[in-house]
C-alpha beads as a LAMMPS data file, in Angstrom:
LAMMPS data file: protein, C-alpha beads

105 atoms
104 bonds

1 atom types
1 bond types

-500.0 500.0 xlo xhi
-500.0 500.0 ylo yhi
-500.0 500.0 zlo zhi

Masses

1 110.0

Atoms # bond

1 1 1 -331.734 386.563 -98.812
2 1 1 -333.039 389.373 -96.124
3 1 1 -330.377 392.012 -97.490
4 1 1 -331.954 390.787 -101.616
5 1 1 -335.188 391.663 -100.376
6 1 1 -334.134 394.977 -98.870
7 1 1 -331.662 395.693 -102.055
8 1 1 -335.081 395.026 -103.875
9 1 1 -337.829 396.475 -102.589
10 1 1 -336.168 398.607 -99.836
11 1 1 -337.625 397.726 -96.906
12 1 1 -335.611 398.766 -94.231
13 1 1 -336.738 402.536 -95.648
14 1 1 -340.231 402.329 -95.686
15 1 1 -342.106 405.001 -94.832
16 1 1 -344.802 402.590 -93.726
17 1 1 -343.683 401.452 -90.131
18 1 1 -346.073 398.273 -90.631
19 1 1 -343.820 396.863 -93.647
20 1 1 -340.540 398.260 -91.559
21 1 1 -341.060 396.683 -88.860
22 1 1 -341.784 392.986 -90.379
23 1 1 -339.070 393.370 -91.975
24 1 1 -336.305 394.406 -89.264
25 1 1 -338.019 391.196 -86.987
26 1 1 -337.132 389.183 -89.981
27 1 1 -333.536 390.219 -90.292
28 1 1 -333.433 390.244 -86.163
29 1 1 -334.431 386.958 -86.526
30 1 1 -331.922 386.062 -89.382
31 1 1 -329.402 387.732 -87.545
32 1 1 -328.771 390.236 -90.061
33 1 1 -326.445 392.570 -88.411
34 1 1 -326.278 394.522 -91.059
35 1 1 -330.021 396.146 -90.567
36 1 1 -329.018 396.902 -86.432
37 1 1 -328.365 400.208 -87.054
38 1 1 -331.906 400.825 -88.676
39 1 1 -333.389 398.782 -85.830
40 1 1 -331.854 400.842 -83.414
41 1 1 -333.140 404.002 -85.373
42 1 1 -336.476 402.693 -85.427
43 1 1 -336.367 402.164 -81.851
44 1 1 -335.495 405.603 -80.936
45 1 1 -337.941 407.470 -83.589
46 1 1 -341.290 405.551 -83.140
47 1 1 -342.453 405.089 -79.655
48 1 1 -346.004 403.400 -79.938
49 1 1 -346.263 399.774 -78.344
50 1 1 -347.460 398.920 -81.726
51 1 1 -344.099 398.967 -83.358
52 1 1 -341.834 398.311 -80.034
53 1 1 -342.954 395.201 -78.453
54 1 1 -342.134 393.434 -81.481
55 1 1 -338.764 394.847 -82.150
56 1 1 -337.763 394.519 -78.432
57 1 1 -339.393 391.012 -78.159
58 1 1 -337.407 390.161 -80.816
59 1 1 -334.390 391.316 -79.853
60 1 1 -334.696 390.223 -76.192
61 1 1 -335.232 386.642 -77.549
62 1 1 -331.656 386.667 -79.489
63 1 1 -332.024 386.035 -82.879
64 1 1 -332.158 382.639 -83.609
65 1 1 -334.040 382.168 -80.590
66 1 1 -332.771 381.579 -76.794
67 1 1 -330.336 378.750 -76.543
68 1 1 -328.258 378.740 -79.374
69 1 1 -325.222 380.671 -77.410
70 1 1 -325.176 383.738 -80.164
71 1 1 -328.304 386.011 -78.519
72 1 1 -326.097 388.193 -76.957
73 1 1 -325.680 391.344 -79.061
74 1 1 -328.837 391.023 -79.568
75 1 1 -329.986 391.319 -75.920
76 1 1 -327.197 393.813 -75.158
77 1 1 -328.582 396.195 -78.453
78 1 1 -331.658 395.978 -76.629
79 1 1 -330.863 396.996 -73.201
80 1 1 -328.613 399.804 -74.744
81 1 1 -331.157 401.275 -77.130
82 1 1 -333.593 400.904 -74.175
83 1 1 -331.186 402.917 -71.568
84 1 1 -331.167 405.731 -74.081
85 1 1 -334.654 405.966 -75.589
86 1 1 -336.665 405.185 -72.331
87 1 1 -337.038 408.655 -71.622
88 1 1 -338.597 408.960 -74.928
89 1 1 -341.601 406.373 -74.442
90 1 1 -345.178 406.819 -72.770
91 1 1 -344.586 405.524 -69.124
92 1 1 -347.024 402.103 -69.981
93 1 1 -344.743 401.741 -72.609
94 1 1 -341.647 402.118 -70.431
95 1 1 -342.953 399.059 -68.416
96 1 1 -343.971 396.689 -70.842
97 1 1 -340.590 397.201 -72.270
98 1 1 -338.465 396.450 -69.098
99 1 1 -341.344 393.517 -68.601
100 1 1 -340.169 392.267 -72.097
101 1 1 -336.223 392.674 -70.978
102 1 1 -336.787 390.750 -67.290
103 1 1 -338.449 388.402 -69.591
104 1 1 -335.750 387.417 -71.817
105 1 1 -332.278 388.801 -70.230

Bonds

1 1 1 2
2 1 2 3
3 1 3 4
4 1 4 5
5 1 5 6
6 1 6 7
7 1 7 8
8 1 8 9
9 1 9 10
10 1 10 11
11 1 11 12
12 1 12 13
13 1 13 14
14 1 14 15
15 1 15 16
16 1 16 17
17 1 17 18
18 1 18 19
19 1 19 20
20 1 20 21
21 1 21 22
22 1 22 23
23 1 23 24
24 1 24 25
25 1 25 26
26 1 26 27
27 1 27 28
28 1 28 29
29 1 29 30
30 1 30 31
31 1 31 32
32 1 32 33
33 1 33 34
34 1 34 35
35 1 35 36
36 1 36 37
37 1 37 38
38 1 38 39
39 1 39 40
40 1 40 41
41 1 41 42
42 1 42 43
43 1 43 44
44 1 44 45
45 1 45 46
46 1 46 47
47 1 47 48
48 1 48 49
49 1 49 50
50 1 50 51
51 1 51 52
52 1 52 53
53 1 53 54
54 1 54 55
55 1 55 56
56 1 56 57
57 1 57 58
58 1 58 59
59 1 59 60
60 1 60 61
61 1 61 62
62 1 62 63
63 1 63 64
64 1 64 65
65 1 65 66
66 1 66 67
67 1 67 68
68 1 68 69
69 1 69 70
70 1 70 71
71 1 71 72
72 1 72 73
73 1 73 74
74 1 74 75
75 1 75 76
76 1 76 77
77 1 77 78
78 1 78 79
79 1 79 80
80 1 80 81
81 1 81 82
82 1 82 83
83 1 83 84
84 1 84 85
85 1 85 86
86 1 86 87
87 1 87 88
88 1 88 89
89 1 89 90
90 1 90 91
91 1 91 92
92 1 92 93
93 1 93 94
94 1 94 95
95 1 95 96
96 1 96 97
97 1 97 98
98 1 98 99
99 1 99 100
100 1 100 101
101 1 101 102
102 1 102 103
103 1 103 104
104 1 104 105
């Protein structure tokens, strides 16, 4: 249904970061795998709290949520794309991140 959607209306490529990013919690959320790689992107390219709390929170929590046993490439995408784009980020932003991560990992 989430990859219909995007095959639809393209989502995933909006240029409208509001409609993006709904959509890539969605498909975290679904588990979607196939949208990661535009998550990631995302992640590395925007850097107001705005758009990255979500994505991270979403991330951080695994998926389908904690406790089903499959959040862990979701929590390991996060702490990767975090490593790399940290530098990136405002410093408030750095620590509401890594307050997000010690939340959920």
């Amino acid at each position: 249904m989430i990859s219909a959607l995007d095959a639809r209306y393209r989502l995933a490529e909006s240029k409208d970061y509001e409609v993006k990013v709904a959509f890539l919690q969605l498909a975290i959320s679904a588990r979607c795998r196939e949208f990661y790689g535009e998550v990631e992107k995302t992640l590395k390219e925007v850097v107001r709290m705005k758009y990255l709390r979500p994505l991270y929170t979403a991330l951080a929590q695994g998926g389908l949520g904690p406790g089903t046993g499959k959040e862990e490439e979701e929590k390991t995408l996060a702490k990767r794309v975090f490593t790399e784009a940290r530098d990136s980020y405002h410093p408030i932003a750095q620590r509401v991140v890594e307050s997000i991560l010690a939340k959920h990992l």
